[in-house]
C-alpha positions as MATLAB code, in Angstrom:
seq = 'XXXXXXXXXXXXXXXXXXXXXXXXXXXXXXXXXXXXXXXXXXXXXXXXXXXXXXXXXXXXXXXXXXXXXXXXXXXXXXXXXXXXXXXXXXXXXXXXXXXXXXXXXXXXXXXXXXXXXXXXXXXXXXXXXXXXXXXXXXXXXXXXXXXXXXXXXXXXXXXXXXXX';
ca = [
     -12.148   25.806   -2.999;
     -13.780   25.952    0.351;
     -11.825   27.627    2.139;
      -8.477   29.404    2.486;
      -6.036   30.480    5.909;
      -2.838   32.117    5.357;
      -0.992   29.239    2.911;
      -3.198   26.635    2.700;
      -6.521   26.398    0.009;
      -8.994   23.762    1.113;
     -10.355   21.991   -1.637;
     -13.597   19.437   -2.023;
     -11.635   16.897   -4.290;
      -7.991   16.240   -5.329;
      -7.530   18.870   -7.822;
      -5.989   18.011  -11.103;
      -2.383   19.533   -9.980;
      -2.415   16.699   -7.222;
      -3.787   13.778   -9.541;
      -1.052   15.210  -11.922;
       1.916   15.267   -9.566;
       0.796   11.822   -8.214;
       1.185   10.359  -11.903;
       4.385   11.776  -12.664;
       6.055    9.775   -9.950;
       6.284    6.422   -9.314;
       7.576    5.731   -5.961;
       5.927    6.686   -2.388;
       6.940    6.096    1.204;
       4.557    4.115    3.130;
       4.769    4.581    6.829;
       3.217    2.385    9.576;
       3.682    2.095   13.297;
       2.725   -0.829   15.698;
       2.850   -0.616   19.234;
       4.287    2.564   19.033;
       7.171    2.467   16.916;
       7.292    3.330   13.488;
       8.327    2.244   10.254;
       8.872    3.415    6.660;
       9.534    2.150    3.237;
       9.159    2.692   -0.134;
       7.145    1.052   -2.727;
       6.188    1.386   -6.544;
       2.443    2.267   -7.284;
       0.039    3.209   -9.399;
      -2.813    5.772   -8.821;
      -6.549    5.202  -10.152;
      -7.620    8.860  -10.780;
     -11.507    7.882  -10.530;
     -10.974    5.418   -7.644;
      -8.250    8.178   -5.547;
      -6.522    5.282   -4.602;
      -2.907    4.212   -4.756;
      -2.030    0.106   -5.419;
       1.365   -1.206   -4.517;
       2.253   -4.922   -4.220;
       4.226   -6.337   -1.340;
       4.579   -9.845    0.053;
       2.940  -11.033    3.574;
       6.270  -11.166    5.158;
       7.404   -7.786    4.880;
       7.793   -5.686    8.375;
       4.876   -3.196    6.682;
       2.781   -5.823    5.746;
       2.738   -7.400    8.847;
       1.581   -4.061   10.687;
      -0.653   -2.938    8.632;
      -2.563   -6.167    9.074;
      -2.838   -5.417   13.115;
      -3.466   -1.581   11.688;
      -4.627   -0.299    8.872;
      -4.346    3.436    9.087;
      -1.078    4.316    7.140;
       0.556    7.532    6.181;
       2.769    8.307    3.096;
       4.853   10.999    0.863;
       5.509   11.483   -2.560;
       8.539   13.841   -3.005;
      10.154   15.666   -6.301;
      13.737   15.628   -5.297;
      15.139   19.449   -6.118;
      17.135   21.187   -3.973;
      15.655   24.351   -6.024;
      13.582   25.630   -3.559;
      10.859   27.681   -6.096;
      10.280   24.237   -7.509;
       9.676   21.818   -4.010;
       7.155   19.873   -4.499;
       4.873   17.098   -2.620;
       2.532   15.134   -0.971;
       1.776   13.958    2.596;
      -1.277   11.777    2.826;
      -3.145    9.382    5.309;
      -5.435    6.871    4.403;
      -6.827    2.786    5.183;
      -5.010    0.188    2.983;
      -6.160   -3.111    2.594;
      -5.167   -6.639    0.404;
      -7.080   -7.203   -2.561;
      -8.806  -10.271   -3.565;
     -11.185  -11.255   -6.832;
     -11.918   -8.406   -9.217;
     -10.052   -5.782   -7.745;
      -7.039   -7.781   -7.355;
      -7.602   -8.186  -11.209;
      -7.631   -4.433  -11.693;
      -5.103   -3.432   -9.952;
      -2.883   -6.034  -11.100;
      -3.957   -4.947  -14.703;
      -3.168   -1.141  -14.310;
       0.228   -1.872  -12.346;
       1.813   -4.238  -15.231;
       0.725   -2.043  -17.417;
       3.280   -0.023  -15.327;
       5.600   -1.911  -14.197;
       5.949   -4.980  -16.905;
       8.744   -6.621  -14.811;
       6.468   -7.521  -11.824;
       4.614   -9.939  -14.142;
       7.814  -12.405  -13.365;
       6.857  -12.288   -9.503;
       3.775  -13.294   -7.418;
       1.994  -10.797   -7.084;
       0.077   -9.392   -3.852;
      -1.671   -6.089   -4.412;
      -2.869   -3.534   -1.588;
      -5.012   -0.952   -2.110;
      -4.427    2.232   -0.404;
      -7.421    4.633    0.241;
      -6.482    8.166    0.837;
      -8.455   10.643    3.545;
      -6.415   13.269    3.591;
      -3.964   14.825    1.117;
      -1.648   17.753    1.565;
      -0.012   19.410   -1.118;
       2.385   21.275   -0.895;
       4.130   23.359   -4.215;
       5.957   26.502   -4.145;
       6.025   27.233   -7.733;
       2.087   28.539   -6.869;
       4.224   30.393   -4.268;
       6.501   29.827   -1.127;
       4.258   27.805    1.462;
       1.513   27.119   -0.793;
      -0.401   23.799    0.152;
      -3.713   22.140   -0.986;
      -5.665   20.258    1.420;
      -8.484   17.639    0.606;
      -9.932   15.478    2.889;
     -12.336   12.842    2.628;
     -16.115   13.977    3.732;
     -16.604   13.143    7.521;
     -12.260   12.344    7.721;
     -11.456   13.620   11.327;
      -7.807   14.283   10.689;
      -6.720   17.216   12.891;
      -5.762   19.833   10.258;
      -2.757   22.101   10.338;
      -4.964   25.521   11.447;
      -5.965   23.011   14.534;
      -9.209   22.810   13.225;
     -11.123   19.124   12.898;
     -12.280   18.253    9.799;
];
């Protein structure tokens, strides 16, 4: 932990409850903007614990697709849907995604059929998404309670108003 300010604990690396949480679900909401206005929709993925990275597949000619190749910088969620509130639960990230080519295309193709085995009956396009900020946010720890990691040198504006 580095640090901690009234309900938040900021911590060097996604701690094990985050990498857990991410695993147990399978669908996020990817949300991109271009020229101002944004957009939102949900994918399948798979998360590489050792890479921290998140690959969905998507075609070319999707409305995402299309703005994340004139920008990049994406936000998502991952959400347990309870209306218990003791037991909310979820995740708010930022991050760079990209299209993968070669040998990383390979692995993340490998690790989301192993997933998913129905995709292998459509053409696949896989996108990597690189995470620089996480939030975590789970009230069984207590009401409020949220994790924060960010990637060394990230400077997303953090919730106390600080830069990180």
């Amino acid at each position: 932990m580095l640090s901690s300010y009234t309900n938040h604990i900021y911590i060097k690396e996604p701690d094990k409850r985050i990498v857990r949480f991410i695993k147990k679900h399978h669908i996020l909401t990817l949300a991109t903007s271009n020229e101002n206005k944004p957009y939102c929709c949900t994918c399948f993925y798979v998360y590489l614990e050792k890479e921290n990275k998140f690959f969905i597949t998507s075609d070319k000619d999707t409305r995402h697709i299309n703005e994340v190749s004139m920008q990049p910088v994406i936000a998502g969620a991952i959400a347990l849907e309870t209306s218990m509130i003791g037991k909310i639960q979820g995740i708010q990230f930022t991050g760079i995604i990209k299209e993968l080519k070669g040998k990383e295309f390979e692995k993340a193709k490998s690790a989301y059929l192993r997933k998913f085995p129905v995709a292998a009956f459509s053409k696949l396009v896989m996108w990597s998404i690189e995470p620089d900020f996480m939030k975590f946010t789970d009230n069984r720890l207590g009401f409020g309670k949220k994790m924060i990691w960010q990637k060394k040198n990230n400077r997303t504006l953090l919730p106390t108003g600080r830069q990180g």
